[in-house]
N, C-alpha and C positions, 0 to 999 in steps of 0.2 A: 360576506362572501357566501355562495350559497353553495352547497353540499355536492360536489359534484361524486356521481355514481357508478360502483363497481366498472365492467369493462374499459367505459369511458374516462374512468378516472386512471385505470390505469396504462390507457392509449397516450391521454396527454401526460403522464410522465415520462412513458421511455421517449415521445417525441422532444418534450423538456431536455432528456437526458442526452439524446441524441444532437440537439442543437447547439451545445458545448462543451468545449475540453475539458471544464475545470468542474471540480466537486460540486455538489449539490447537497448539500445540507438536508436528511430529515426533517425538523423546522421549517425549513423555506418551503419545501414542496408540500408539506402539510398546509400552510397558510394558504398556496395555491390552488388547491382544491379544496380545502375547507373542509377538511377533516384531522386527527388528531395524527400526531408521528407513530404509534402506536402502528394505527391505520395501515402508516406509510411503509413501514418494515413490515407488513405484513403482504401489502401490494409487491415490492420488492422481491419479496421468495415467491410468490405466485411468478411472476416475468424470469426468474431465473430457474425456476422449474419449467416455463416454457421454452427453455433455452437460451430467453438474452443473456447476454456478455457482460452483466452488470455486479459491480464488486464495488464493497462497502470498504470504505479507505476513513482513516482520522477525521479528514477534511471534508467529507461526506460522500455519496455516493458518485460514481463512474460509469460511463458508460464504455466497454472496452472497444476500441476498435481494432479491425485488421492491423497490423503490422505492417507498415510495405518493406521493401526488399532491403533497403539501407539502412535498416534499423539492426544491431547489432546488440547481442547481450553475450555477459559470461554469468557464470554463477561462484562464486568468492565461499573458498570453506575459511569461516573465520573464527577467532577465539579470542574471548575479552571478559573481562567483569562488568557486570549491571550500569555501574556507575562511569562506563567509557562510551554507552549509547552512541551517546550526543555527539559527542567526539568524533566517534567510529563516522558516523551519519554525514556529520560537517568535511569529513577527509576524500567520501566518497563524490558529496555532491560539486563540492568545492574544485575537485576537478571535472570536474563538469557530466559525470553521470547521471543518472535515475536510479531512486534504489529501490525495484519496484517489489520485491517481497522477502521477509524471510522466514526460513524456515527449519525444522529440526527435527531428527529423527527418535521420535519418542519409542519405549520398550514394552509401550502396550498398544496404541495407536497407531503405531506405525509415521510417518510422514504427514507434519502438520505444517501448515502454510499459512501467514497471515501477510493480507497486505500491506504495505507502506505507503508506498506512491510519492519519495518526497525530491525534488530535483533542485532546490535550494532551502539557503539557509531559513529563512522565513518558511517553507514549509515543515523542515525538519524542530523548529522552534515551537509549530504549533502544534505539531506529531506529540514534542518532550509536553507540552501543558496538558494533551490531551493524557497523556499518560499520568501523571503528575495528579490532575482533579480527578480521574476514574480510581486511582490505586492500583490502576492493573499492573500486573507482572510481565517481564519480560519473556518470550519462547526460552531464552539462552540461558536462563532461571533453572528450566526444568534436564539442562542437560550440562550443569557445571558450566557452561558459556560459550561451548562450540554451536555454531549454530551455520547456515547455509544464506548469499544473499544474492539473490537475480539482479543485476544490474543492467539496463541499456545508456547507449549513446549512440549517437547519429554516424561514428566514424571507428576504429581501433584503436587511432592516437588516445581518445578520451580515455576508451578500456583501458591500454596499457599505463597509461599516465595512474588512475584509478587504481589498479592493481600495484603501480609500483609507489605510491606514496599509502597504500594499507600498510604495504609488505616495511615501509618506513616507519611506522605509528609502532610497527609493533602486534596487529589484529590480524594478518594472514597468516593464517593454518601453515606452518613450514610444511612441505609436501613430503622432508624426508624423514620426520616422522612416522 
């Protein structure tokens, strides 16, 4: 494959990224341009310092699009230990959510955000592996396990369904706390 170069190489990824929903692996798009992943996270923050919509997810990267009007989100203050992740994850998708980010309010940083992106079980299956072969730490790690999670669905039934089998688990924040 032969080398393809700065600008142009980073025209046909976000065109790449634009032509489908589904993640895009560092890896793959490396091999497509025939340059190292390295390369490729590097091409990546150039595109979102010029403003694309593009978010690094488990599954690989994203290209965000507009929202349309029917898309619906809440945000879930929840509370768990480390070890109920998966759990937590499987409750929300399983009713048929997206759990597109969580996040926490750190005492030096201020509000930290990472992506998710997972809307079944097989995604959230290979979210748990990716975490699992990195070693990383969980956000709800650094805050004793309160931590924050955006969720959309196409309708409110989903939300509330969502909300109300968390609030069954055991992981929603009682409000009257």
């Amino acid at each position: 494959m032969k080398k393809i170069l700065g600008e142009q190489r980073r025209q046909m990824l976000l065109d790449k990224l634009k032509e489908t929903t589904d993640p895009l692996k560092g890896g793959e798009l490396a091999s497509l341009a025939g340059v190292s992943r390295q390369v490729i996270v590097g091409d990546m923050t150039l595109l979102k310092a010029k403003g694309e919509p593009i978010i690094a997810t488990s599954q690989g990267y994203l290209y965000m699009r507009e929202t349309g009007d029917d898309d619906l989100y809440r945000v879930l203050a929840c509370f768990h230990k480390p070890e109920d992740t998966q759990n937590e994850l499987y409750v929300l998708v399983d009713a048929g959510a997206t759990v597109k980010d969580v996040s926490i309010e750190h005492p030096v940083y201020g509000e930290l955000t990472a992506g998710i992106h997972v809307s079944s079980r097989r995604e959230v299956d290979m979210f748990m592996q990716r975490v699992r072969d990195t070693g990383a730490s969980y956000l709800l790690e650094l805050t004793g396990g309160l931590h924050l999670h955006t969720i959309t669905a196409p309708n409110v039934a989903i939300l509330e369904q969502a909300m109300n089998d968390m609030r069954a688990a055991g992981y929603l924040l009682d409000e009257s706390e």
